[in-house]
Structure formats: structure tokens, C-alpha cells
MARVO-707174 format. One record per residue: residue number from 1; z, y, x of N, C-alpha, C, O in turn. Coordinates in Angstrom, 3 decimals, decimal comma. Example, Ala and Ser with C-alpha at 12.3 -4.5 7.8 and 13.67 -1.06 7.14 Angstrom:
2
+-----+----------+----------+----------+----------+----------+----------+----------+----------+----------+----------+----------+----------+
|   i |       nZ |       nY |       nX |      caZ |      caY |      caX |       cZ |       cY |       cX |       oZ |       oY |       oX |
+-----+----------+----------+----------+----------+----------+----------+----------+----------+----------+----------+----------+----------+
|   1 |    7,800 |   -5,690 |   13,190 |    7,800 |   -4,500 |   12,300 |    7,800 |   -3,300 |   13,200 |    8,465 |   -3,319 |   14,236 |
|   2 |    7,080 |   -2,250 |   12,850 |    7,140 |   -1,060 |   13,670 |    7,870 |    0,030 |   12,900 |    8,039 |    1,138 |   13,409 |
+-----+----------+----------+----------+----------+----------+----------+----------+----------+----------+----------+----------+----------+
END
This chain:
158
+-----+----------+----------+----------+----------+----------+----------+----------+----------+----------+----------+----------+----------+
|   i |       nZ |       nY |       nX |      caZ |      caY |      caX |       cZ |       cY |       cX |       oZ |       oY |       oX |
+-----+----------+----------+----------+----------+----------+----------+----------+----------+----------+----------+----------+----------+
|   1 |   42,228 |   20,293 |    2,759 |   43,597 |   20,530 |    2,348 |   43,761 |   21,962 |    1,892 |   43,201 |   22,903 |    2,455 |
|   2 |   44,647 |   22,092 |    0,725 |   45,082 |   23,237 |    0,142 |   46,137 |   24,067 |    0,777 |   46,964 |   23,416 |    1,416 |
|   3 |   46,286 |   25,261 |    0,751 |   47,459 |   25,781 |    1,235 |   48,430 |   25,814 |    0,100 |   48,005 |   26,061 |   -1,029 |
|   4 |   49,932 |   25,543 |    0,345 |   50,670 |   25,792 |   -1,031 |   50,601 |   26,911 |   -1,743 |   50,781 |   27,933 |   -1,082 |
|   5 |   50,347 |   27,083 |   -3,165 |   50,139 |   28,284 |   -3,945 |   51,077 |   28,369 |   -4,661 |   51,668 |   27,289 |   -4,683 |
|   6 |   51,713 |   29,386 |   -5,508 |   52,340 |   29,359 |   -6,426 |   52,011 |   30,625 |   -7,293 |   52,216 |   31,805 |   -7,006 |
|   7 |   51,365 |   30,008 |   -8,602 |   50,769 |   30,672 |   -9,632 |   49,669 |   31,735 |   -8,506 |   49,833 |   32,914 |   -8,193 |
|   8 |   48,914 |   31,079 |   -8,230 |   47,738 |   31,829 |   -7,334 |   47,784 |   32,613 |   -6,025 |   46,924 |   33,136 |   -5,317 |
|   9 |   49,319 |   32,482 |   -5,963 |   49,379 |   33,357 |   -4,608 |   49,968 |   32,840 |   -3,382 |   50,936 |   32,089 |   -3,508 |
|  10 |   49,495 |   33,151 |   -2,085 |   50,048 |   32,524 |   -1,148 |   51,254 |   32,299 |   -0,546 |   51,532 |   33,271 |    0,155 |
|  11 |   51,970 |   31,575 |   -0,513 |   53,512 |   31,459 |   -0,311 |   53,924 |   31,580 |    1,072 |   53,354 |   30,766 |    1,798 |
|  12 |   54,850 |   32,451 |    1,736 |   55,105 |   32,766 |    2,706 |   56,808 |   32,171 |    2,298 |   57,491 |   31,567 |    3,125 |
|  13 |   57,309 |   32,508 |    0,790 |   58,599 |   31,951 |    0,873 |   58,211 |   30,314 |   -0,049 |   57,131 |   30,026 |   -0,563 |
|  14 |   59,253 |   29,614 |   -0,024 |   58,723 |   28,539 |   -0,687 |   58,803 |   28,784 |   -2,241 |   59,533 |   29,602 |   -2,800 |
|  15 |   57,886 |   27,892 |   -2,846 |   57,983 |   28,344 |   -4,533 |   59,153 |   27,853 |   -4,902 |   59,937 |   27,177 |   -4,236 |
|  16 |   59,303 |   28,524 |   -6,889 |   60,666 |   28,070 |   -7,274 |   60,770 |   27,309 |   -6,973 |   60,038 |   27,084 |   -6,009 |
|  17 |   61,773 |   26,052 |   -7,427 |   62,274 |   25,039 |   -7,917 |   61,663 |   24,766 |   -9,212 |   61,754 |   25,529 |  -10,173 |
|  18 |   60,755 |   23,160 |   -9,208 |   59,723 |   22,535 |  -10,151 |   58,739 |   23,140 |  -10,310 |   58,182 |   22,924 |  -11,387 |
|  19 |   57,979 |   24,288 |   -9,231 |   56,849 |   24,523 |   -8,946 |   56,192 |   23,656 |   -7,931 |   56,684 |   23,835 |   -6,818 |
|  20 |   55,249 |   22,785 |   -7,957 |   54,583 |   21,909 |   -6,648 |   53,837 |   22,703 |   -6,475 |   53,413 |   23,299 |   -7,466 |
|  21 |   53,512 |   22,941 |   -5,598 |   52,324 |   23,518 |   -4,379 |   51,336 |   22,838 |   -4,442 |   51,321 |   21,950 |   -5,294 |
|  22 |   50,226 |   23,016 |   -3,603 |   48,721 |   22,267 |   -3,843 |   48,424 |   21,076 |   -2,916 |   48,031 |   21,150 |   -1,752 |
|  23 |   48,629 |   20,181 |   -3,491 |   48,650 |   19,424 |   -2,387 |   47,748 |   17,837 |   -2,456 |   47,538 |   17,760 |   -3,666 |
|  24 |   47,340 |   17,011 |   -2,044 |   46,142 |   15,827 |   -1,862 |   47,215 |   15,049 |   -1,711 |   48,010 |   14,832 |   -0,796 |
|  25 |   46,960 |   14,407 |   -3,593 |   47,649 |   12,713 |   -4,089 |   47,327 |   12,434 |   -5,132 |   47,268 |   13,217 |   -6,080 |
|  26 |   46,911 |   10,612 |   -5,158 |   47,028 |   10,804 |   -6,378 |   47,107 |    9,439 |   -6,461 |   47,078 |    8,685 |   -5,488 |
|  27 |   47,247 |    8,967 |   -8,106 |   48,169 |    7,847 |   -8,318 |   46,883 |    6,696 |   -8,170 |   45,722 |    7,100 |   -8,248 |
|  28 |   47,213 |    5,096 |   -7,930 |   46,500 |    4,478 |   -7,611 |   46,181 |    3,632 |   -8,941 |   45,989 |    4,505 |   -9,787 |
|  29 |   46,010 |    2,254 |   -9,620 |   46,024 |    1,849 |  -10,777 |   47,431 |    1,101 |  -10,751 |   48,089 |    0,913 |  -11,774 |
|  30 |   47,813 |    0,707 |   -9,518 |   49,396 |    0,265 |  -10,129 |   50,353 |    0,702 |   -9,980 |   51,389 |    0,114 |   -9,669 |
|  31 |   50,147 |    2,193 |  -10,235 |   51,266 |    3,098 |  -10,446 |   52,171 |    4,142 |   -9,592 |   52,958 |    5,032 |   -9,916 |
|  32 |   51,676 |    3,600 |   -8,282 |   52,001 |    3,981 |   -6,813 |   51,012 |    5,331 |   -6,661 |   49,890 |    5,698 |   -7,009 |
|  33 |   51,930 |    5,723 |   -6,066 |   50,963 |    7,127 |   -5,678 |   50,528 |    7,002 |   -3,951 |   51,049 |    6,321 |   -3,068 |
|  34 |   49,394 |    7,929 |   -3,898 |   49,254 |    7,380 |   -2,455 |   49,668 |    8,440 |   -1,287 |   50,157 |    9,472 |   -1,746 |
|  35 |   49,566 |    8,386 |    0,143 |   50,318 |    9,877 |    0,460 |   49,543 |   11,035 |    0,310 |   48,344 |   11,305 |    0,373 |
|  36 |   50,882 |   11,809 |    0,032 |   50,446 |   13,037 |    0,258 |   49,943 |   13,688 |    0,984 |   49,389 |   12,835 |    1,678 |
|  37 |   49,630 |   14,801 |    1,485 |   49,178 |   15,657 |    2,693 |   49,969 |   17,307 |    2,261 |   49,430 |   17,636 |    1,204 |
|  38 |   50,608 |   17,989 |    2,518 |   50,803 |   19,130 |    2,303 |   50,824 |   20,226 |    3,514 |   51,288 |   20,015 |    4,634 |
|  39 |   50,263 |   21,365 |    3,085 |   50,444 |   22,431 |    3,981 |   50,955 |   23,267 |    3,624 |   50,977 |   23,797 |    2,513 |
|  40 |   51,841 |   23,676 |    5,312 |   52,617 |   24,370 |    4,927 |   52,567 |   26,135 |    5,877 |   52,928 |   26,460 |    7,008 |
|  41 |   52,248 |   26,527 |    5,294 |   51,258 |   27,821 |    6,133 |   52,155 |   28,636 |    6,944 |   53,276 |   28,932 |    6,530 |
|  42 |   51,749 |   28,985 |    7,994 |   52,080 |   30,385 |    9,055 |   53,499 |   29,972 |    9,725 |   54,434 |   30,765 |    9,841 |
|  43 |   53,531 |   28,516 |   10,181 |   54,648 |   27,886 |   10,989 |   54,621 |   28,848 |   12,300 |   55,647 |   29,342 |   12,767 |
|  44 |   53,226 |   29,067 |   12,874 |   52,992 |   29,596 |   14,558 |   54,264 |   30,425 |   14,493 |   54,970 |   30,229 |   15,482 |
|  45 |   54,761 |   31,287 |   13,627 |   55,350 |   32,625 |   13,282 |   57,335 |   32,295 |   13,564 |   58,145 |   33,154 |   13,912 |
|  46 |   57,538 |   31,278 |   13,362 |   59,123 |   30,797 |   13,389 |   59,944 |   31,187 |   14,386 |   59,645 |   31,764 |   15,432 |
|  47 |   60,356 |   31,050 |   14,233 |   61,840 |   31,158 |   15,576 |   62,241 |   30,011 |   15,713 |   62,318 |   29,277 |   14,728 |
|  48 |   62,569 |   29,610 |   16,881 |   63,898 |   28,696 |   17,146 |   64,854 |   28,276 |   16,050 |   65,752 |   29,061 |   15,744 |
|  49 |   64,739 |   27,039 |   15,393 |   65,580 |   27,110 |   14,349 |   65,075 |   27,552 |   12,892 |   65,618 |   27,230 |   11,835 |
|  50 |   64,143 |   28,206 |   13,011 |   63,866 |   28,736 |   11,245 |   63,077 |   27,268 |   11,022 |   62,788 |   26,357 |   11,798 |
|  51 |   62,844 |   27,510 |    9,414 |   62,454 |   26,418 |    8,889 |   61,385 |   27,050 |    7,494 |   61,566 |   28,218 |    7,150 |
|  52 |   60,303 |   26,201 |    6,760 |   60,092 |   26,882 |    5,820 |   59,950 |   25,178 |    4,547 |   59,543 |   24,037 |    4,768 |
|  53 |   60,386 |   25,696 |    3,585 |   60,406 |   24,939 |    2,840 |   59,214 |   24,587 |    1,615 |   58,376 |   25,362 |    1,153 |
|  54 |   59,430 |   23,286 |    1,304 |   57,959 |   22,205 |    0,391 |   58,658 |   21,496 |   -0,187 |   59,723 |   21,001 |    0,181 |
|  55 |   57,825 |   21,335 |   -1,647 |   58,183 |   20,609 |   -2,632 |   57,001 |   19,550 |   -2,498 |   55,977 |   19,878 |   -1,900 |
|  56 |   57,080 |   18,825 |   -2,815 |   56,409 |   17,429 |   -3,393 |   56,587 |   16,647 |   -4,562 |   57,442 |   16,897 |   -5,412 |
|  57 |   55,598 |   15,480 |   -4,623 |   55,529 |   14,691 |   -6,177 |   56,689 |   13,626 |   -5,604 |   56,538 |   13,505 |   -4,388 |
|  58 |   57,376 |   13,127 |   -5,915 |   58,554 |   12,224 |   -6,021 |   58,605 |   10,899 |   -6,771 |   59,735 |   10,496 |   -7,051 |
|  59 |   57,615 |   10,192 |   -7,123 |   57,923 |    9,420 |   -8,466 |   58,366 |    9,920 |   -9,862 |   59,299 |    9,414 |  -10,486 |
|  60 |   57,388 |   11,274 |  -10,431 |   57,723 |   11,911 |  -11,420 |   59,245 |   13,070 |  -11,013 |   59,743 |   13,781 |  -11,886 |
|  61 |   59,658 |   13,041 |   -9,861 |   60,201 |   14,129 |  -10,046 |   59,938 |   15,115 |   -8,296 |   59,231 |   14,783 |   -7,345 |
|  62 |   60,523 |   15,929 |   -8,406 |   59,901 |   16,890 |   -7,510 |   61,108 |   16,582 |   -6,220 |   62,276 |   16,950 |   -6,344 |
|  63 |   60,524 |   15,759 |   -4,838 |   60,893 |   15,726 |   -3,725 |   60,968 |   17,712 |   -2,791 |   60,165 |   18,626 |   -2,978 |
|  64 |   62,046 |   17,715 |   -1,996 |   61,774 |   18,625 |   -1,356 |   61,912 |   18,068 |    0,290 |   62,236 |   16,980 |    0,767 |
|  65 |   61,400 |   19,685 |    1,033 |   61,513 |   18,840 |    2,806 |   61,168 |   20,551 |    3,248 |   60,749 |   21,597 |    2,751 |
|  66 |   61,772 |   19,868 |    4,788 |   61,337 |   21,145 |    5,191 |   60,564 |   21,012 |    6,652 |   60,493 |   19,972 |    7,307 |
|  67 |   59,960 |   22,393 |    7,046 |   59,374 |   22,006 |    8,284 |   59,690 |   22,662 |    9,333 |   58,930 |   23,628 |    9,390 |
|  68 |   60,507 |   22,659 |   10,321 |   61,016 |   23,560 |   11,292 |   60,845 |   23,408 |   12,904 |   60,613 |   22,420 |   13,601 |
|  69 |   61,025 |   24,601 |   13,175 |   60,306 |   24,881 |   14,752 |   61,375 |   24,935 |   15,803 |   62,214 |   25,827 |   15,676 |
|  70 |   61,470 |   24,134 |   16,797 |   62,246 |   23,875 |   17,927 |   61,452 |   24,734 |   18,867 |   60,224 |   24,743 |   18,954 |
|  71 |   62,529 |   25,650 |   19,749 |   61,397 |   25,904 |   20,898 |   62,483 |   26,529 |   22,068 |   63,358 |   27,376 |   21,886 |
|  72 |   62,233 |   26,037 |   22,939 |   62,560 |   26,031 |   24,619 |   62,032 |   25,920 |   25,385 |   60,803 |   25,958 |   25,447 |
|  73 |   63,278 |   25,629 |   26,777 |   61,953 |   26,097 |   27,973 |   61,023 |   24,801 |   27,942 |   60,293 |   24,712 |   28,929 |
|  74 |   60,936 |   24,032 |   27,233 |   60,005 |   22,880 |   27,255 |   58,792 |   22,992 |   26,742 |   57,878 |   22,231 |   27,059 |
|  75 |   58,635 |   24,243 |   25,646 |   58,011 |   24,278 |   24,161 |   58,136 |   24,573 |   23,322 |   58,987 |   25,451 |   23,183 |
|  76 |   57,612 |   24,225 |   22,456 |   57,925 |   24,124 |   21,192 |   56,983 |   22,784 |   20,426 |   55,933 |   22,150 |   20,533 |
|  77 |   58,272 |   22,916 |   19,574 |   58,125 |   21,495 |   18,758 |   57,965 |   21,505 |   17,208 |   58,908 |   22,262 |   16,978 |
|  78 |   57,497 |   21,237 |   16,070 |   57,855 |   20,987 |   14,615 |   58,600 |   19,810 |   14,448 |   58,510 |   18,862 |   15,229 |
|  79 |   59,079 |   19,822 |   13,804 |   59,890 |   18,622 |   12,975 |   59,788 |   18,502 |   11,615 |   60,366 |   19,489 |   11,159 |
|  80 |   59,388 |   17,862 |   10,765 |   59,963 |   17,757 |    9,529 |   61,131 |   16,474 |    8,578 |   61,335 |   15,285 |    8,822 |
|  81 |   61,552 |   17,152 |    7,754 |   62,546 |   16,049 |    7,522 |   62,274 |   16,344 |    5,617 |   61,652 |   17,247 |    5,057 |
|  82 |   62,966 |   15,274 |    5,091 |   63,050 |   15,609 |    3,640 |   64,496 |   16,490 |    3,468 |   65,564 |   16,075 |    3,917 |
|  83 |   64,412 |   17,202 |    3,065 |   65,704 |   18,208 |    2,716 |   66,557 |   17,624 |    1,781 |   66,591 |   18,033 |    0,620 |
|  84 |   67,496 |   16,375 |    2,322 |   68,698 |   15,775 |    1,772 |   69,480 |   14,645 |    2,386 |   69,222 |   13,465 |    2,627 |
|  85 |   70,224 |   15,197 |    2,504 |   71,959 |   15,067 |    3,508 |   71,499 |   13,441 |    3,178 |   71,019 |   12,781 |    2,256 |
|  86 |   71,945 |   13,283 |    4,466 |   72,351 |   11,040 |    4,167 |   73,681 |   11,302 |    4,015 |   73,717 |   10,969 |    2,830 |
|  87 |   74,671 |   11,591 |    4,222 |   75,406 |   11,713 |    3,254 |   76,265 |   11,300 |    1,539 |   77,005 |   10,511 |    0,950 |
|  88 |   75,443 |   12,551 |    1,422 |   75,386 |   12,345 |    0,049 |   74,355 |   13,336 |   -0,511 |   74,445 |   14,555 |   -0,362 |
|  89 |   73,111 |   12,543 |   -1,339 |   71,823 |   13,022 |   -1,431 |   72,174 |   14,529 |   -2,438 |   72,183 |   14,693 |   -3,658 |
|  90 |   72,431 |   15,432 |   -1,332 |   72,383 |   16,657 |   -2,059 |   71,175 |   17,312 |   -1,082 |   70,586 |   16,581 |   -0,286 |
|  91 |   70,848 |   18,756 |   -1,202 |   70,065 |   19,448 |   -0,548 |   70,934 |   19,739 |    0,327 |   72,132 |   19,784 |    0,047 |
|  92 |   70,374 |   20,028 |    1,750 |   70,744 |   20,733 |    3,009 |   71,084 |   21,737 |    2,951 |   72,263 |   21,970 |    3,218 |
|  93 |   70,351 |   22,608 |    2,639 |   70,451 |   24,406 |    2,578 |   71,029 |   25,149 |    0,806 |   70,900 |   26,306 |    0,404 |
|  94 |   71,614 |   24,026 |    0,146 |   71,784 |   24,442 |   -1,266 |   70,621 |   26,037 |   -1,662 |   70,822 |   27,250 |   -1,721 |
|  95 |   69,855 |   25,456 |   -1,782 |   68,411 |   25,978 |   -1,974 |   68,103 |   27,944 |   -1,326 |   67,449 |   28,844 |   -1,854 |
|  96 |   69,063 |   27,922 |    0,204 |   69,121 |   28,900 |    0,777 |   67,589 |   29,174 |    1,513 |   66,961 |   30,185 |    1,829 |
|  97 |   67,376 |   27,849 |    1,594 |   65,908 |   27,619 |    3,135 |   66,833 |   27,806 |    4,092 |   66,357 |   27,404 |    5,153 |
|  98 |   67,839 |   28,188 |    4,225 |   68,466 |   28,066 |    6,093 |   69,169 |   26,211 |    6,220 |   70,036 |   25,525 |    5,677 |
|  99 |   68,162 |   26,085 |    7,254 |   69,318 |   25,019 |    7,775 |   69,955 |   24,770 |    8,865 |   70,741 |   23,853 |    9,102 |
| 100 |   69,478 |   25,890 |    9,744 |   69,991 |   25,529 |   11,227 |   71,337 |   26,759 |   11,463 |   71,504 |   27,883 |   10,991 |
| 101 |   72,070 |   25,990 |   12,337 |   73,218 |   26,764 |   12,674 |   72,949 |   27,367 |   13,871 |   72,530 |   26,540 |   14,682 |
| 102 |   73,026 |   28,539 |   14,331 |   72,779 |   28,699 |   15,692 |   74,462 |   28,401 |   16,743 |   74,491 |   28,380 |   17,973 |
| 103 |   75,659 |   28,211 |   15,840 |   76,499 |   28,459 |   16,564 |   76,652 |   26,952 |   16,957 |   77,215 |   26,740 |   18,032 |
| 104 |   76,320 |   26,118 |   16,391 |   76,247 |   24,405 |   16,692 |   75,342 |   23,855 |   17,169 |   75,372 |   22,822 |   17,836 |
| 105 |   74,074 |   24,748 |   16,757 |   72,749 |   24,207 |   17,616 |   72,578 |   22,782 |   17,094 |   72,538 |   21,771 |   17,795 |
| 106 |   72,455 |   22,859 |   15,398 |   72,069 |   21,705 |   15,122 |   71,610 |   22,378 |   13,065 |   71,581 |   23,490 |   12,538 |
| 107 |   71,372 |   21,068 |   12,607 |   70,681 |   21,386 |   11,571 |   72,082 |   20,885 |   10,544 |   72,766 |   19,887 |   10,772 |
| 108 |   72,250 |   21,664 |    9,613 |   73,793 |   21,982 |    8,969 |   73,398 |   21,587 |    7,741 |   72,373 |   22,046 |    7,236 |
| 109 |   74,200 |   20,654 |    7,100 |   74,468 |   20,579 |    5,411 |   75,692 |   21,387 |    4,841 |   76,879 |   21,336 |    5,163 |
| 110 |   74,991 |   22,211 |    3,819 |   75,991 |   23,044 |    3,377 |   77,385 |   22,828 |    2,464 |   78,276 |   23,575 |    2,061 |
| 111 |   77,094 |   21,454 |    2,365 |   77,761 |   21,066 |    1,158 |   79,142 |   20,657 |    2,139 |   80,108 |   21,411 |    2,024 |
| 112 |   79,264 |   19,437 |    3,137 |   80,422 |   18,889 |    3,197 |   80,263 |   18,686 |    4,726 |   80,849 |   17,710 |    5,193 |
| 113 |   79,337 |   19,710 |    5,824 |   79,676 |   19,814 |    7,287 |   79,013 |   18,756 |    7,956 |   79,424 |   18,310 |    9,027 |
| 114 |   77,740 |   18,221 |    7,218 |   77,175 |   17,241 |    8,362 |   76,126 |   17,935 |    9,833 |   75,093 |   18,596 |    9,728 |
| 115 |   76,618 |   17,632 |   10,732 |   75,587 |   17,922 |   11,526 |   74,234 |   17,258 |   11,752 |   74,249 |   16,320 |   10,954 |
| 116 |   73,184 |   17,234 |   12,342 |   72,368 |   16,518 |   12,776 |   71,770 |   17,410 |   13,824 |   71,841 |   18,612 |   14,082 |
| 117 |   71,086 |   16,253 |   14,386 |   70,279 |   16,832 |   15,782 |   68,911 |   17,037 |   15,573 |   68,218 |   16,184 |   15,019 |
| 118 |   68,459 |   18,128 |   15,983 |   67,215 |   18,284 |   15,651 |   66,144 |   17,907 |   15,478 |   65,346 |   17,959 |   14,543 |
| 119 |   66,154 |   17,279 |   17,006 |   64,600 |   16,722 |   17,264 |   64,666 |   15,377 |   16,756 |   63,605 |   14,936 |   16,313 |
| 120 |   66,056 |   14,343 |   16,707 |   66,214 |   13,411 |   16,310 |   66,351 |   12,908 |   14,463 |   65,901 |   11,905 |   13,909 |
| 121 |   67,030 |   13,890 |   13,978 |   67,912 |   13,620 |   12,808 |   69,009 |   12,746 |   12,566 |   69,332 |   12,160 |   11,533 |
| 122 |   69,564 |   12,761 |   13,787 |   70,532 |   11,849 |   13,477 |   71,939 |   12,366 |   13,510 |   72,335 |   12,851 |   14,569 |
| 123 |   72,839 |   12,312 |   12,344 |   73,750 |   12,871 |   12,289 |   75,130 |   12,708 |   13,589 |   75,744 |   11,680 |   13,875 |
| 124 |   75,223 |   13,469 |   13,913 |   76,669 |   13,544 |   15,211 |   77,373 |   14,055 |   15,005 |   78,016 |   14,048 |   16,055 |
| 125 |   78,121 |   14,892 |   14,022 |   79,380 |   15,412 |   13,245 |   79,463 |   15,261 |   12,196 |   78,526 |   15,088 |   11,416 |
| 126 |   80,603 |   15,292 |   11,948 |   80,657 |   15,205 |    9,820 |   80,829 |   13,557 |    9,591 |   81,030 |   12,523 |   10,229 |
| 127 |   80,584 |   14,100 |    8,067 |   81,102 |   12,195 |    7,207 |   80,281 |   11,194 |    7,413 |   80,570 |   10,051 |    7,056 |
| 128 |   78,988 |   11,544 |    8,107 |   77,839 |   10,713 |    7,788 |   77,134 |   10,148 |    9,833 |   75,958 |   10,029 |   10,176 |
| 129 |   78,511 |    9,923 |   10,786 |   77,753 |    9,736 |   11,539 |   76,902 |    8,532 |   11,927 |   77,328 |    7,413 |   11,641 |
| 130 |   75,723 |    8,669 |   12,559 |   75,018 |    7,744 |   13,005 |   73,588 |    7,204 |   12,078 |   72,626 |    6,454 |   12,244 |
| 131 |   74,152 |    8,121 |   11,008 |   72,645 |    7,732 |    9,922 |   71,843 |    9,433 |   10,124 |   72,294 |   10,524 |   10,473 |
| 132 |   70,853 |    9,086 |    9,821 |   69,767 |    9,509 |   10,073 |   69,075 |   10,496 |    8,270 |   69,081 |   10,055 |    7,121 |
| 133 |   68,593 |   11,843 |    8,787 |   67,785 |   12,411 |    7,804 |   66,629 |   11,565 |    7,326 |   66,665 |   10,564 |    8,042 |
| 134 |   65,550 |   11,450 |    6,421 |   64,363 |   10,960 |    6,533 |   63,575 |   11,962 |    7,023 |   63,417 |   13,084 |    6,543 |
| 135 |   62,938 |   11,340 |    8,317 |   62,012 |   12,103 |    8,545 |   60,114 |   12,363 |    8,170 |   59,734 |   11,305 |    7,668 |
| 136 |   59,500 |   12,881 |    8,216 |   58,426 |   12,852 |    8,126 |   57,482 |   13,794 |    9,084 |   57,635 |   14,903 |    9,594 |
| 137 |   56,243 |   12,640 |    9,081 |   55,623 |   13,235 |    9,613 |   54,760 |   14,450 |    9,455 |   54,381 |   14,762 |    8,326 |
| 138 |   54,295 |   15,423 |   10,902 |   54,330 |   16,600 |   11,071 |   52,942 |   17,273 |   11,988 |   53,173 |   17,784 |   13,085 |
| 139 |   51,720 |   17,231 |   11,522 |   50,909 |   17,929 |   12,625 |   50,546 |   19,570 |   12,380 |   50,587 |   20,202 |   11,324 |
| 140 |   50,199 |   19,998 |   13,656 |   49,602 |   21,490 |   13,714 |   48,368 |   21,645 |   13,423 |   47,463 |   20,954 |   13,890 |
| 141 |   48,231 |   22,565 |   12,628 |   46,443 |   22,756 |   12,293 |   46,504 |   23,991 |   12,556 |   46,537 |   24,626 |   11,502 |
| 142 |   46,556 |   25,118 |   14,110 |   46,541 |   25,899 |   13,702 |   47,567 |   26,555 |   13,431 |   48,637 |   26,009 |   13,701 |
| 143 |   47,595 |   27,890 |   12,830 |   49,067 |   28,732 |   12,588 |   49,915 |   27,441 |   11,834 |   51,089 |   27,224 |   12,133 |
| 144 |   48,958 |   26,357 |   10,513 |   49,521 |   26,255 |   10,022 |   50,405 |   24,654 |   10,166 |   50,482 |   24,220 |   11,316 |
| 145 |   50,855 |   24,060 |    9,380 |   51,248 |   22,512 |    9,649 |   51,325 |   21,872 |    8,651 |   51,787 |   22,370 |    7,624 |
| 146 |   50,754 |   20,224 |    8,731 |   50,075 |   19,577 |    7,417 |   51,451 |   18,127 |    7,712 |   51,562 |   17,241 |    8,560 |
| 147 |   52,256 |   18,542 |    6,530 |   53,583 |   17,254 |    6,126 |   52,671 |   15,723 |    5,354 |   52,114 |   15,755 |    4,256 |
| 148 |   52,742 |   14,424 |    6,335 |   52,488 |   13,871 |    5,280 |   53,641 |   13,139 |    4,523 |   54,638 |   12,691 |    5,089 |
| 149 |   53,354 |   13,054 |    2,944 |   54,489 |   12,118 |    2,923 |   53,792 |   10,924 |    2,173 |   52,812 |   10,741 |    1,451 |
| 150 |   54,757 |   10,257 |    2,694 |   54,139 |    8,626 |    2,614 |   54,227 |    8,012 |    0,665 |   54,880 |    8,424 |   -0,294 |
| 151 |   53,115 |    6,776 |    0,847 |   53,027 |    6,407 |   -0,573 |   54,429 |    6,640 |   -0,994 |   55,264 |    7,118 |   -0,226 |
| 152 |   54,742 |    6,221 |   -2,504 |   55,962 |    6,362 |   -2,670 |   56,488 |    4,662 |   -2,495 |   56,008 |    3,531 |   -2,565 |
| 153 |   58,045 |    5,474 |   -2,173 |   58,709 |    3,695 |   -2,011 |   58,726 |    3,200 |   -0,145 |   59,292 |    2,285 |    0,453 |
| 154 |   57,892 |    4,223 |    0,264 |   58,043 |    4,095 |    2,178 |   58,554 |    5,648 |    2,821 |   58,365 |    6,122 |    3,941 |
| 155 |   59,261 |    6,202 |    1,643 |   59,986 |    7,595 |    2,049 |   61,199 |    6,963 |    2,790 |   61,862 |    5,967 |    2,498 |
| 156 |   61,297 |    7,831 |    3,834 |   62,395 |    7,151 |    4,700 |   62,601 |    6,068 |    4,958 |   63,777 |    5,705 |    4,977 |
| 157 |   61,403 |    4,993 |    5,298 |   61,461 |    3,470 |    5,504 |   61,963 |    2,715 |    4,563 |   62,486 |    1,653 |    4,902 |
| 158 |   61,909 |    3,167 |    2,884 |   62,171 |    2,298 |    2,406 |   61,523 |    1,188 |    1,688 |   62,202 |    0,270 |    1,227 |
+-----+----------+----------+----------+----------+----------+----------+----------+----------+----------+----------+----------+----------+
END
């Protein structure tokens, strides 16, 4: 696995918008792509609440997500989710990278006040309760952490 690059250099912030990062996929003969794998470098480093953000292939257009670090007296945890409100499919962080509130202690859409819960994704304030972020899966390699996302068409169980 690649670390995300953008134009050769190592990304500590996430790249523009319609830059993809380096990442292991590729399309099958009937058109389906298969999953991805992406890394997303120097997670060990987070706080409570920070998050760092990834682009992906989408079905020809560019998916985003993010990957963020829970940590208490339990641990610490990653999570990742795709970065867009159930709601209404806008971005979370209107392309800030912040998504967590510390004064709510939950993960904030900027657009119209949805809450969600962290470790869960499931929204508990706002317009959208009881539905759920898509989540994805999330392992540690190390400082760093490898997002997979699934063929296309099984993003968020669909």
C-alpha cells in the first residue's frame, strides 16, 4: 500500500479537491471497481476528536471520508466514516477537515446541525435522527491507518 501523495509529496493535510491520493483499485471487466485500500498517514499523532481527511474513486467521481481518533480512559479508537451528512448528502466539515464539536461531544454537520455519535454514527440531534453516517472500515498499521472502501455499489450497504 501507498501512502496518499499529492503531486509527489507527502500529505499531512488532505489533498485539494479532485486530487486522489495513491491508492489499490481497480476496475474489474464488468465495470465494477473492486475495493479500495487507502492510507492514511500519521493518525498515532491525533487528538481526541481530530480527524484527517481522503478522497477516493467513486464511480468516476471523487468520494470523500474521513478518519478520526476517539480516545479515553478506555483508549483509543479510529473510526472512519464517508464525509456526508444522511441528511442531506452534503459534506460534514464544508471542506474545513473539522468535524468534531468539542462542546457536544459529537461529530457536527456544518450545514443544517446534525449531530452524530462517534463511535456509532448514528445521528441523535438535528433533522436526520436515527439514520446513520456510512461507515467504513478502519485498521492500524502502525502510526498509520489503511480505509477500506468497498467495491462500488456496497458503500454504505447499498
Amino acid at each position: 500500500l501507498a501512502p496518499a501523495t499529492h503531486e509527489g509529496k507527502r500529505c499531512a493535510q488532505p489533498p485539494p479537491r479532485g486530487a486522489l491520493g495513491r491508492q489499490q483499485a481497480r476496475d474489474t471487466s464488468n465495470g465494477m471497481r473492486d475495493e479500495q485500500r487507502i492510507v492514511v498517514e500519521d493518525v498515532d499523532g491525533l487528538l481526541h476528536g481530530q480527524a484527517r481527511t481522503f478522497v477516493f474513486e467513486d464511480g468516476g467521481y471523487e468520494g470523500r471520508g474521513f478518519v478520526m481518533m476517539l480516545r479515553d480512559e478506555g483508549g483509543e479508537t479510529l473510526v472512519a466514516y464517508r464525509n456526508r451528512c444522511a441528511h442531506v448528502s452534503f459534506d460534514l466539515d464544508m471542506g474545513t477537515g473539522e468535524f468534531w464539536s468539542a462542546k457536544l461531544g459529537r461529530i457536527y454537520c456544518r450545514t443544517h446541525g446534525a449531530c452524530y455519535e462517534p463511535r456509532t454514527g448514528i445521528c441523535d440531534r438535528g433533522p436526520c435522527v436515527g439514520r446513520a453516517l456510512e461507515r467504513l472500515e478502519v485498521e492500524r498499521h502502525g502510526r498509520d491507518a489503511v480505509v477500506s472502501i468497498p467495491p462500488l455499489g456496497e458503500v454504505g450497504g447499498a
